[in-house]
N, C-alpha and C positions, 0 to 999 in steps of 0.2 A: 240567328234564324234566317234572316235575312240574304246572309251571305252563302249562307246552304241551298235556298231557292235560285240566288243568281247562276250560282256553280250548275245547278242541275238546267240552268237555262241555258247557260254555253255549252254543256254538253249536248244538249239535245242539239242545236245550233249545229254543233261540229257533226254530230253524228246524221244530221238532214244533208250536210255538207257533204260527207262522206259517202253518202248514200248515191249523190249525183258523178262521183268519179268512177275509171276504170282503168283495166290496164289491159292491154294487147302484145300477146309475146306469139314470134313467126317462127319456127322452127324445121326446115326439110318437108316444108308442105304443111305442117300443121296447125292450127291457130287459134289461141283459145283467150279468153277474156273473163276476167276476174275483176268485180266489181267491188266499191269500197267496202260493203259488210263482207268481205272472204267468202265470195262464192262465185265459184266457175258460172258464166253467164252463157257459156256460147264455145263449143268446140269443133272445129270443123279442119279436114284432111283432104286434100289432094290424093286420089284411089287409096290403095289400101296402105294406114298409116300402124307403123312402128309405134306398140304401148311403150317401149322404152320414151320416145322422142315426146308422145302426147304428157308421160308423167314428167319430163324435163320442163315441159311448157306449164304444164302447172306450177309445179313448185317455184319456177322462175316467178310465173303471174304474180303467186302469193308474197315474194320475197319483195317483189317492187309495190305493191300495193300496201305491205307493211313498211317501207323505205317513206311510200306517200303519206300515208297517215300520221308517219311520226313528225314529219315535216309540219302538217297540218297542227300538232301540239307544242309545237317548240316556239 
């Protein structure tokens, strides 16, 4: 019982943890930030920005942000 409350205490832990990171991916003007729960935080373009290049920059965001967190459990 015991050991099921500490486990739900390091989570919580890691995930407060998680909560205070982010990542910042720069692409052909465009720049967007993804924070540790997987959520675009902030996307901004130099004039008019290519949806191609905006969805590059996400996807990237999310990939390095899952790269961080897995770090954070190992």
């Amino acid at each position: 019982m015991f050991d099921k409350l500490k486990k739900l205490k390091e989570l919580k832990n890691l995930r407060d943890q998680m909560s205070k990171e982010s990542v910042t991916v720069e692409k052909k003007g465009v720049s967007v930030v993804v924070n540790g729960q997987m959520e675009v935080e902030k996307i901004e373009a130099e004039g008019e920005a290519d949806l191609g290049v905006v969805k590059e920059c996400v996807n990237e965001g999310m990939k390095k942000m899952q790269k961080k967190v897995a770090s954070f459990l190992n």
